[in-house]
C-alpha positions as a printed Julia matrix, in Angstrom:
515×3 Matrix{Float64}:
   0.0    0.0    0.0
   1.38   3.47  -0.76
   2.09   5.54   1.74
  -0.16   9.06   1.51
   1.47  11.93   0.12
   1.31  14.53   2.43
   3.06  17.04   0.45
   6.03  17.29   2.26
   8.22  15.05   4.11
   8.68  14.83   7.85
  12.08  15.36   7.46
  12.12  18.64   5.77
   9.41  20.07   7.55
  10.72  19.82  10.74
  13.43  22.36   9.55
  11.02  24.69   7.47
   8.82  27.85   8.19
   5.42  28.04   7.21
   6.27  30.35   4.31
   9.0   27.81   3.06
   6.15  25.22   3.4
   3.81  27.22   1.55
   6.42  27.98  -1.43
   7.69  23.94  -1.75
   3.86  23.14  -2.02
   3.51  25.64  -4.66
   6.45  24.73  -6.34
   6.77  21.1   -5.98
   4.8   18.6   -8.6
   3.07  15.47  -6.99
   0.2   13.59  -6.96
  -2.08  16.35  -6.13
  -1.09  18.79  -8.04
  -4.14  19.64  -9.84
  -5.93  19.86  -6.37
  -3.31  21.84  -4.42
  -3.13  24.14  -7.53
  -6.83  24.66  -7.76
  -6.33  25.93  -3.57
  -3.63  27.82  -4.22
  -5.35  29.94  -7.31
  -8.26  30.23  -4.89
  -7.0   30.62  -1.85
  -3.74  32.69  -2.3
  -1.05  30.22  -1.91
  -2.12  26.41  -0.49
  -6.28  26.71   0.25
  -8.99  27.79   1.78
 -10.49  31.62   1.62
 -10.84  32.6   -1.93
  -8.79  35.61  -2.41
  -8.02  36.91   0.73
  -8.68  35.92   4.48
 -12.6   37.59   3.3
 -13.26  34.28   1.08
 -15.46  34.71  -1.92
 -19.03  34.27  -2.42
 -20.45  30.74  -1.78
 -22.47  29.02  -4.61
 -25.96  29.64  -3.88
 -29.1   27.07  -3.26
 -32.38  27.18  -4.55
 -34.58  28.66  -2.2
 -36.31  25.52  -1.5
 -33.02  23.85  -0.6
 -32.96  26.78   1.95
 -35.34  25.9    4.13
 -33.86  22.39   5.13
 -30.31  24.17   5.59
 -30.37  25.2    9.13
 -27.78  27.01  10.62
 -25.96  25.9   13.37
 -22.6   27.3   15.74
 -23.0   30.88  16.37
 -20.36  32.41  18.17
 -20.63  36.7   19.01
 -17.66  38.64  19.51
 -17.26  42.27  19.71
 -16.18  44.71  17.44
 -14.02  47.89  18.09
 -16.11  49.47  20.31
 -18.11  47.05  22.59
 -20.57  49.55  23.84
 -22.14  50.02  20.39
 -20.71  46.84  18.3
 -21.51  43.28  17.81
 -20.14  40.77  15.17
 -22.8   37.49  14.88
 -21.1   34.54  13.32
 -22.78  30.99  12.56
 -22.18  27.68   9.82
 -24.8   26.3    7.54
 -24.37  22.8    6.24
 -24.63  23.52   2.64
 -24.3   27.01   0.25
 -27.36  29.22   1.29
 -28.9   32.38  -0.5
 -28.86  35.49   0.69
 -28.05  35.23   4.54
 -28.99  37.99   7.26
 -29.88  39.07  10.92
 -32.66  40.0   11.95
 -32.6   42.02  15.49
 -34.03  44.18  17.87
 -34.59  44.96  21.57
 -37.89  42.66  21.9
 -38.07  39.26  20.8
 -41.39  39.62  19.06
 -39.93  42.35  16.99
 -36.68  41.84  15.21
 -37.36  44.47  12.79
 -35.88  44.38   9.56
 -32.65  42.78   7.65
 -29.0   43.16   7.89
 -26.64  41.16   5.37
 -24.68  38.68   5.99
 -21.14  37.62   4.24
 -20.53  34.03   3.41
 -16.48  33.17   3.57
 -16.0   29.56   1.95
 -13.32  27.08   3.17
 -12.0   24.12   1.07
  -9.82  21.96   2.66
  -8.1   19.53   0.12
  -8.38  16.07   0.4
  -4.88  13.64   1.44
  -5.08  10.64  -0.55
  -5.78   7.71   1.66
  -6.51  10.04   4.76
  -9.34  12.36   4.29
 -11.19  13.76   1.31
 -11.62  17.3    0.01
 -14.11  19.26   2.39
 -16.23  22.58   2.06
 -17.23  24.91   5.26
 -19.42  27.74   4.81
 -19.24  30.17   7.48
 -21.36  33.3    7.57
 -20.64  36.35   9.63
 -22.55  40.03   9.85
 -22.02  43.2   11.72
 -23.95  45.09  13.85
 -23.17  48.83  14.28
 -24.39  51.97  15.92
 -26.31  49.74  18.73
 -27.14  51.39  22.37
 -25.46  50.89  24.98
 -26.29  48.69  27.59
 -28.93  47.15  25.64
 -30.56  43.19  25.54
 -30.73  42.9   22.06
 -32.51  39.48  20.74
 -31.57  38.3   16.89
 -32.04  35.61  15.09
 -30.02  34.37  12.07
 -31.4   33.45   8.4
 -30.97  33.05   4.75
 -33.56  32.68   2.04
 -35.83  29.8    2.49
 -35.23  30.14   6.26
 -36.57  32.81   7.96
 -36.56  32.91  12.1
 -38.76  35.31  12.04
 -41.04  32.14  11.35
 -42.71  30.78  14.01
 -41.41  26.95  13.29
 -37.83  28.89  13.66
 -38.24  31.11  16.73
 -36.54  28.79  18.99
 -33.44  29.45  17.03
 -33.65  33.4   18.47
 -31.07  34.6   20.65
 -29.93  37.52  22.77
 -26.87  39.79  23.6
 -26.2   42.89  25.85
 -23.88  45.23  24.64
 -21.44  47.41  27.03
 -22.56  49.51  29.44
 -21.9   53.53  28.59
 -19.55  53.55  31.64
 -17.76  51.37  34.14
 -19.43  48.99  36.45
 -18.95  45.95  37.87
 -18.6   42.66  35.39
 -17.69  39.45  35.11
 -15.61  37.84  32.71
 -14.07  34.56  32.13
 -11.0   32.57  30.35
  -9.16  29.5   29.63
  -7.7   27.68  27.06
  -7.16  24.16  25.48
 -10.8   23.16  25.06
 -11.64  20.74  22.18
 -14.38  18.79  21.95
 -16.11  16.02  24.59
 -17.87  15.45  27.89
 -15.22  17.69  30.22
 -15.14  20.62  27.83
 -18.65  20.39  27.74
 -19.16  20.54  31.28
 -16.99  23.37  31.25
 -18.79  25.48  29.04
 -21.67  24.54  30.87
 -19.6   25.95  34.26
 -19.14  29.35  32.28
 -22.33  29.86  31.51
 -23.86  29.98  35.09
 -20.99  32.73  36.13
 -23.2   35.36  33.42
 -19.73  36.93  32.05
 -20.05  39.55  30.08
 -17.43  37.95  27.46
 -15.05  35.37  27.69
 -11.3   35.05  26.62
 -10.53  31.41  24.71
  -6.38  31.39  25.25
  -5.5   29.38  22.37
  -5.89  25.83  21.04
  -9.8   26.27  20.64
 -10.69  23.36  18.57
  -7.74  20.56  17.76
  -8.8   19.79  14.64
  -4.99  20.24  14.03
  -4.54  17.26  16.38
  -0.34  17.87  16.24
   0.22  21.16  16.71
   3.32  21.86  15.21
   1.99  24.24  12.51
   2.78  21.73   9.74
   1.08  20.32   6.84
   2.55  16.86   7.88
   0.33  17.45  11.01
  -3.05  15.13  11.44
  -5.84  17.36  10.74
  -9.14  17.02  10.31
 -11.68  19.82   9.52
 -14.53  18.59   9.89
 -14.07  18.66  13.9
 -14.98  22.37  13.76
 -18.56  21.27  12.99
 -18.73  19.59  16.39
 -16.52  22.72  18.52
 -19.4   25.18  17.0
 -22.29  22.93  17.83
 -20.7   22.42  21.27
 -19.83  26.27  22.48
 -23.17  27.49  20.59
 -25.53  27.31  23.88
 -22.92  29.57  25.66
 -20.89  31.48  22.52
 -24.7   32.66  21.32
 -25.0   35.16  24.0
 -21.42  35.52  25.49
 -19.07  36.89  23.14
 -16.55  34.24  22.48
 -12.86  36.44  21.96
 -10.44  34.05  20.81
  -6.66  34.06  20.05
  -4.49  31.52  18.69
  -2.79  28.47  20.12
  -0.01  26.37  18.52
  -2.88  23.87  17.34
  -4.7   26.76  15.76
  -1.79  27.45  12.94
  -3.44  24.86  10.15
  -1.13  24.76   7.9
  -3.28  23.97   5.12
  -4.84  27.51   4.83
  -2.63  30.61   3.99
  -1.51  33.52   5.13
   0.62  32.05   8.31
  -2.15  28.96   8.81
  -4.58  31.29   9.81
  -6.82  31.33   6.74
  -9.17  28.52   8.68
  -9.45  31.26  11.32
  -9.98  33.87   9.41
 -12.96  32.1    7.78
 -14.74  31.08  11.44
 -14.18  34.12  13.17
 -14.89  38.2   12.78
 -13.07  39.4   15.83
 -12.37  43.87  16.48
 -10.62  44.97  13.77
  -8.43  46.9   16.56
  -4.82  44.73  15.81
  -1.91  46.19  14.12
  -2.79  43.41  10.43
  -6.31  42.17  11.56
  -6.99  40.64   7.78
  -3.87  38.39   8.43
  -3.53  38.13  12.55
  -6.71  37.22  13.61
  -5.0   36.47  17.46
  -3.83  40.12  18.3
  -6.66  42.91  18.92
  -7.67  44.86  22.0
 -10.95  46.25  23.19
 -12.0   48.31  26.53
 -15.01  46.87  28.41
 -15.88  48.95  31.27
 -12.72  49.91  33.35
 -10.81  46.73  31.94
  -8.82  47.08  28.51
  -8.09  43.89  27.02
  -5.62  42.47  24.78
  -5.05  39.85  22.92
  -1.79  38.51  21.15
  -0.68  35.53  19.11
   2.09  34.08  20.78
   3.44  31.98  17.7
   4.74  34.66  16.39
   7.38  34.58  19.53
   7.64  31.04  20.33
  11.36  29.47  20.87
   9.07  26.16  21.73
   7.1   25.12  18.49
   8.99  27.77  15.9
   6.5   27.42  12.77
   5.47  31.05  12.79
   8.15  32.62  15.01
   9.09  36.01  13.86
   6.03  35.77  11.04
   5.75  39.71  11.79
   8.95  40.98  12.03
   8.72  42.79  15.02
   5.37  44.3   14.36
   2.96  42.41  16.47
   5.34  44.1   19.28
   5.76  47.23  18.45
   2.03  47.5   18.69
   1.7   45.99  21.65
   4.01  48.91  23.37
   1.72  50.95  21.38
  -1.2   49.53  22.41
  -0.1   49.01  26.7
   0.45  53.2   26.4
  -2.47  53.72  25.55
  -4.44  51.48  28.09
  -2.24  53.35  30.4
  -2.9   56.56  29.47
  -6.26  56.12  29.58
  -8.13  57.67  32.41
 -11.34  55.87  32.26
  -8.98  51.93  32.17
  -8.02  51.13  35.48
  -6.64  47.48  34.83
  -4.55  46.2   31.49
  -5.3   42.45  31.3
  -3.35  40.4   28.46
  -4.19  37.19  27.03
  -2.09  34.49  24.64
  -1.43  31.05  24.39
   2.23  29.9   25.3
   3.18  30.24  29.2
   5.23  32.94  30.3
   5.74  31.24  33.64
   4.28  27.63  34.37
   5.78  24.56  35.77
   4.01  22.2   33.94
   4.63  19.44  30.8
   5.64  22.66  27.98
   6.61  24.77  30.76
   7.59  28.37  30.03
   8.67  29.78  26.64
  11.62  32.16  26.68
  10.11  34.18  23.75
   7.49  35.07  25.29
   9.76  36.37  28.35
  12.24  37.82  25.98
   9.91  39.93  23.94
   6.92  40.35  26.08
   7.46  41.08  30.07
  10.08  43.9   29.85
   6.4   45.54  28.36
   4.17  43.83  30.83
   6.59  45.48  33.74
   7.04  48.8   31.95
   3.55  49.08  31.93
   2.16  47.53  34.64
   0.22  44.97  33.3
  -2.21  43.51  36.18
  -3.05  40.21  34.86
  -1.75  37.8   32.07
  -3.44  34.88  30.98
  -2.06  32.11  29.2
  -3.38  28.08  27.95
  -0.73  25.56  26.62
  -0.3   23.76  30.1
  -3.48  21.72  30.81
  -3.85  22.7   34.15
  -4.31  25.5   36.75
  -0.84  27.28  38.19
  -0.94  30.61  38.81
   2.04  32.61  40.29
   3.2   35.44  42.67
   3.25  38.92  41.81
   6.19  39.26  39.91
   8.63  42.18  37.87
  11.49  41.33  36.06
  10.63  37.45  36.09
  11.29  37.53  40.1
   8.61  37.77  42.95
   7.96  40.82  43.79
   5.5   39.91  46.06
   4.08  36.73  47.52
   0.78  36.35  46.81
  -0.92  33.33  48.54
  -4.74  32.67  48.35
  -6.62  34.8   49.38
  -3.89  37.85  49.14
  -3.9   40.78  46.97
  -1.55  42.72  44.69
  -0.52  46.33  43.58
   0.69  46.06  39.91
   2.37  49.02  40.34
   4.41  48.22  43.35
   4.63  44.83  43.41
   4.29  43.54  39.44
   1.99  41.08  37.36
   0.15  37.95  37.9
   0.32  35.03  35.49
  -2.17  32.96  35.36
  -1.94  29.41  33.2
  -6.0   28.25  32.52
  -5.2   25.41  30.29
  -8.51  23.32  31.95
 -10.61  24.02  29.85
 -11.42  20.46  28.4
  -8.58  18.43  26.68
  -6.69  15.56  28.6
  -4.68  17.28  31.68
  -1.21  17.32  31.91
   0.69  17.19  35.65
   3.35  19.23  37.37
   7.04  18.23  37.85
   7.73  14.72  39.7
   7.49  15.22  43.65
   5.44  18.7   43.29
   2.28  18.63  45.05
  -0.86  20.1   43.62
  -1.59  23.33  46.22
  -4.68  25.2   46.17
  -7.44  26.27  48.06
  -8.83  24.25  50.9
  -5.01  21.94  50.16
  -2.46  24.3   50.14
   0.93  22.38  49.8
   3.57  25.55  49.68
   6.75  24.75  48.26
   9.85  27.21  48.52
  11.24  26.17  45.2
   9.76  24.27  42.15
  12.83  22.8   39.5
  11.49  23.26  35.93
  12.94  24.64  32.92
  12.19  26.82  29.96
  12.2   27.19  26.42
  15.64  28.68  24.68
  15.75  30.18  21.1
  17.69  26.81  20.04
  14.89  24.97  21.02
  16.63  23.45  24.13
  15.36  22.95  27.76
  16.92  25.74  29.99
  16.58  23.84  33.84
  15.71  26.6   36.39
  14.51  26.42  39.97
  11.99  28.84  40.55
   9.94  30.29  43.67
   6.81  32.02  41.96
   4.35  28.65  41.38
   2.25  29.49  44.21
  -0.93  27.77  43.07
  -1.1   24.38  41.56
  -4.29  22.32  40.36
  -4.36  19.61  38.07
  -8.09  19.46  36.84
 -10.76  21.06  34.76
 -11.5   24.96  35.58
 -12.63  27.95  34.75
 -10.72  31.43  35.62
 -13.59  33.92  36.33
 -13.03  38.19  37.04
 -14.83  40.45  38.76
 -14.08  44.21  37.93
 -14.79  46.6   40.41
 -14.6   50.59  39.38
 -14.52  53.72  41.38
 -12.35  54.54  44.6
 -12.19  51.18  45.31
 -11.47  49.76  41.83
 -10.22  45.97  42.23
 -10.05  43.05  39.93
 -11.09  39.47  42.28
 -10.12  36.51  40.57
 -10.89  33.46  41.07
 -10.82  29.7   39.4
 -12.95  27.26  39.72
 -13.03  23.63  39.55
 -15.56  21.44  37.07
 -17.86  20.91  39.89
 -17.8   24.22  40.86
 -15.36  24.41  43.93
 -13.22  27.61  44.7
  -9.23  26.64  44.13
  -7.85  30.5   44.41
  -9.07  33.74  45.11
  -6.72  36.31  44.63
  -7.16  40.52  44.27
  -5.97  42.86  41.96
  -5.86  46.51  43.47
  -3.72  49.72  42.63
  -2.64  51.75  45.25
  -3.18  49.16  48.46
């Protein structure tokens, strides 16, 4: 039996970018030539949006066709400006005409029709592993909303109207930003996938009533390597089942992603990020948002967020590293100024994949230290939030990679004074990993203190640095959630805490400037 070609072989991929991958597909004659060539005049270079990251307009159905195509996965996130902004996202199984939202502030009355945009991915088929597959994804914008407003909408295409009463089951609601700052919740974590425990997870979300939640990275794993290569196992179709899963909780809670190492598919240019491109509309607030879906920022409230794709700094898993050229940085210090300078954000909270400081099986990643906390301590960054580890470990205050502060359970922290909190959420559904041999698990209700934790990090030659560190002050190896309360005013505070699958407390910690 032959042996599938994959395009490339293991040997040379391990030493090649994703733009060197890109060019030896285009370049190289084999057995699927005629399909790979067919992606690449459609999709820019290997697949998947026709054109640009924007992909083309699908084929369309007959309208009677319409009516059995229901759609499925919707997922909100926010655009620029949260207060007055919403981006609606959802699948349909087959090419649809003419798709919309329909919304307004009752749920009797969604008022008229705003159009939709259909981006098409085409995934080509590996002989003798998986065949050639279509995703249509549809996404619209809402603008000029009201502040602080339940809005209910319901999505549609001809032939399927939920404005219908067989359909008005399928309506849903959002609230938009309040006009000023008071207190919210939000949540985060990272490493989901698909099955029973991230399930139960989303179903552990949903009962805290965030106002938005961050995804850290490695959403789906339909990229079931991670590596960023095309010789990676990958399977597309396992989207389907992540939208269908997070669509009880993504329909009303904006759902702001970024990307994880299992996130760069390979298959779809620019960087592996065309697939991402295609699922999600995310603020167009990043320094390239058409080609880096995983860096943006928004303000909610009197908390300005930002998000960052941490392959681009990776020493662990290099397949994008340096991809900007310094840019995604340069904005960030950009970006952190402007949080700070800003009178009406009292806390900066940052969130990417890779671990700036954790313990765990991948550890911590000296790109992300090298490029990334001589900002977070320049600018007094209050909380960082990474995935990658499948666990819960959350350190001490700390400035210039050393504690600055102690911070046990229970204890609070001044940014300013004392430095930032790091926070690993990697529970959020795919197996758990553990911490180094003879490390106890510490957290609330079984705190196990250690004085020093031997671990090691990630060097630019890909080599294991060993280090013995004193900042892991919490450890949990299980499924959680990280949920934050902001607090404005005189007393402004961030409280966060994490949470266990069945809903037990493992850390409470506080945020506050000037205690």
């Amino acid at each position: 039996m032959d042996t599938p070609d994959v395009g490339i072989p293991p040997r040379l991929a391990r030493g090649m970018s994703m733009a060197e991958q890109y060019e030896y597909l285009r370049t190289r004659p084999s057995r699927r030539r005629a399909l790979v060539t067919a992606g690449a005049v459609a999709g820019g270079l290997l697949t998947g949006c026709a054109g640009s990251p924007r992909a083309r307009t699908a084929p369309t159905a007959s309208p009677s066709a319409g009516s059995t195509l229901v759609p499925f996965g919707r997922h909100l996130a926010f655009g620029s400006d949260p207060r007055t902004r919403m981006r609606i996202s959802w699948q349909v199984p087959a090419a649809v005409r003419a798709p919309y939202v329909r919304f307004g502030t009752r749920a009797d009355e969604l008022g008229g029709r705003v159009p939709a945009e259909v981006r098409v991915l085409r995934t080509p088929g590996v002989d003798g592993v998986r065949a050639a597959v279509e995703q249509y994804y549809v996404h619209a914008s809402l603008d000029a909303l009201l502040p602080g407003t339940t809005y209910y909408y319901g999505v549609g295409h001809e032939g399927f109207d939920p404005a219908d009463a067989g359909h008005r089951a399928t309506i849903a609601s959002f609230r938009t930003a309040p006009s000023g700052a008071e207190r919210f919740v939000f949540t985060a974590f990272g490493d989901q996938g698909v099955g029973r425990a991230a399930a139960a997870v989303d179903r552990l979300l949903l009962k805290a009533a965030p106002a938005f939640h961050l995804h850290a990275g490695d959403i789906c794993y339909a990229d079931g390597t991670g590596q960023g290569r095309t010789t990676d196992g990958y399977d597309p179709t396992a989207w389907d089942a992540f939208l269908r899963q997070s669509e009880p909780v993504a329909r009303s809670v904006p759902w702001m992603v970024t990307t994880g190492n299992h996130d760069m598919e390979a298959w779809y240019s620019p960087d592996g990020y065309g697939g991402q491109l295609a699922r999600f509309s995310l603020p167009d607030t990043g320094f390239a948002p058409r080609t880096t879906p995983g860096a943006y920022t928004f303000t909610y409230g009197n908390v300005g967020v930002v998000a960052l794709d941490a392959n681009d700094v990776s020493y662990e898993i290099p397949a994008n590293l340096g991809y900007t050229e310094g840019r995604q940085t340069a904005w960030l210090q950009r970006t952190l100024s402007a949080l700070r300078a800003d009178g009406n954000v009292d806390f900066v909270v940052v969130f990417f994949h890779h671990c700036a400081y954790s313990t765990s099986t991948h550890a911590s990643d000296g790109g992300v230290r090298a490029r990334w906390q001589p900002l977070f301590d320049r600018y007094r960054v209050d909380l960082v939030v990474n995935g990658h580890n499948h666990v819960y470990e959350r350190t001490d205050a700390l400035k210039g990679g050393r504690v600055g502060r102690t911070v046990p359970v229970g204890a609070s922290a001044d940014p300013a004074r004392d430095g930032t909190v790091y926070v690993t959420a990697g529970g959020g559904g795919r197996d758990l990993y553990g911490f180094p041999a003879g490390v106890p698990e510490s957290y609330e209700g079984r705190v196990r203190d250690r004085d020093a934790v031997d671990t090691f990090h990630w060097t630019r030659s890909r080599e294991n640095a060993p280090e013995t560190v004193e900042w892991s002050r919490v450890r949990y190896r299980g499924f959680s959630v990280l949920t934050v309360e902001a607090v404005a005013g005189p007393s402004a505070r961030l409280t966060v805490s994490a949470l266990a699958s069945d809903g037990r407390r493992i850390d409470r910690f506080e945020v506050r400037r000037g205690s």
